[in-house]
Structure formats: C-alpha cells, structure tokens
N, C-alpha and C positions, 0 to 999 in steps of 0.2 A: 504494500500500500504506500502511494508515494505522497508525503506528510507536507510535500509543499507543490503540488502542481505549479506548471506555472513559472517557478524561479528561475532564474537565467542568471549567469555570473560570465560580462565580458561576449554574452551572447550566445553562450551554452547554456544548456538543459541541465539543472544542478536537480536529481532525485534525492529526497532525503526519506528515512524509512528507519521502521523499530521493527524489531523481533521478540517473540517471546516464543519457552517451549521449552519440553519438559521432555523424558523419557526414561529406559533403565540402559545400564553402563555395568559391563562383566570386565574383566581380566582372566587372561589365562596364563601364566607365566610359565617358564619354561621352569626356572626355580625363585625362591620367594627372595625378595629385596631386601636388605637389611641396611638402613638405618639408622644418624641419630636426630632428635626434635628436641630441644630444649637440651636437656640433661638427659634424657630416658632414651633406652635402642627400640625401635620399633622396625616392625616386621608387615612387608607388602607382600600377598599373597593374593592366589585367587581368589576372587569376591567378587559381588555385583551389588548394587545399589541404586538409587532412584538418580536421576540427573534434573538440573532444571538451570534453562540460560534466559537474558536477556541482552539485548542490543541495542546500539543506534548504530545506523551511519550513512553514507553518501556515496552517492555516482555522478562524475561530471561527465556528460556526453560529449568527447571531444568532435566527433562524429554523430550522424543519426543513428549509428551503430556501434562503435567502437568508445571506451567509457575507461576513467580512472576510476578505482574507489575505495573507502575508506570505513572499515566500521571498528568497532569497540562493541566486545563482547562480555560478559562476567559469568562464568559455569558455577555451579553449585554441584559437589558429587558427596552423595551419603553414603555414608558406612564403606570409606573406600580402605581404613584401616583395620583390616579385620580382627586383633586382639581387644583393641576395647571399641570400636565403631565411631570414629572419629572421621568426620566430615574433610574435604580438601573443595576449598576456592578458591576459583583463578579468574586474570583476566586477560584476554587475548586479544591480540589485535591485527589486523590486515589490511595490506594494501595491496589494490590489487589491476590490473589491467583485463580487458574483457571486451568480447565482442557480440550482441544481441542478432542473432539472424531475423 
C-alpha cells in the first residue's frame, strides 16, 4: 500500500509503504551454538518459535520501472533460546535496487 500517492522528489515517483507480519521460525542446526550473554554460557539449538516484524520504507522510481529502495525493519523471534526461552530482536535494514515489469 503506497502511504503517499502522488509524491514526487526532483520529479520521480517516491512510494513510501509499512509492513506488518507475523509467523513461526524453526532452526535446524547441524550442532548446537555455544555462547556467552552477559556473564552466563548459553546454548542455541534446534527450536522454533512464533516470529513477528514490522517496517517502513521507500522506493524512488528512477525509471517507470526501475527503482532505488530503502526500508527498516524490527523482527521479534520467541523462545529462540531454548534453555530458558528467551526472546532475540533485531533490526535490519536494506537497500536495494529493482526492477517492476
């Protein structure tokens, strides 16, 4: 959904647009991950837990087709430490080059 119809920067087409979304997230490790957080050794192994992200970000159309873009993302992943089930957030970001046929 593009949150600013319409805007143009310099005469391009600037879409800007949110994301939201949820899902489950597994590991299968070859062998489990060790280790340290704080003071304490903690151990990543197979597990799976619920996932949930949201976003913003932007496409400049440099072309009718061809587009720079830019979002910011923040994941949320539960119970991805499996001795005591301790959550891991992150935020990711991209830039990206693309072409719309």
């Amino acid at each position: 959904m593009d949150l600013s119809p319409g805007l143009t920067i310099g005469g391009h087409k600037l879409s800007t647009y949110a994301v939201l979304g949820g899902g489950y997230v597994w590991a299968d490790a070859d062998d489990p991950i060790v280790g340290v957080v704080g003071s304490a050794t903690k151990t990543l192994q197979d597990d799976g837990g619920f996932t949930a992200n949201a976003g913003v970000g932007a496409k400049l159309f440099v072309t009718d087709a061809l587009y720079v873009g830019l979002d910011a993302r923040y994941r949320y992943f539960d119970k991805l430490l499996k001795t005591d089930g301790d959550e891991l957030n992150t935020v990711e970001t991209t830039l990206s080059i693309g072409f719309r046929f």
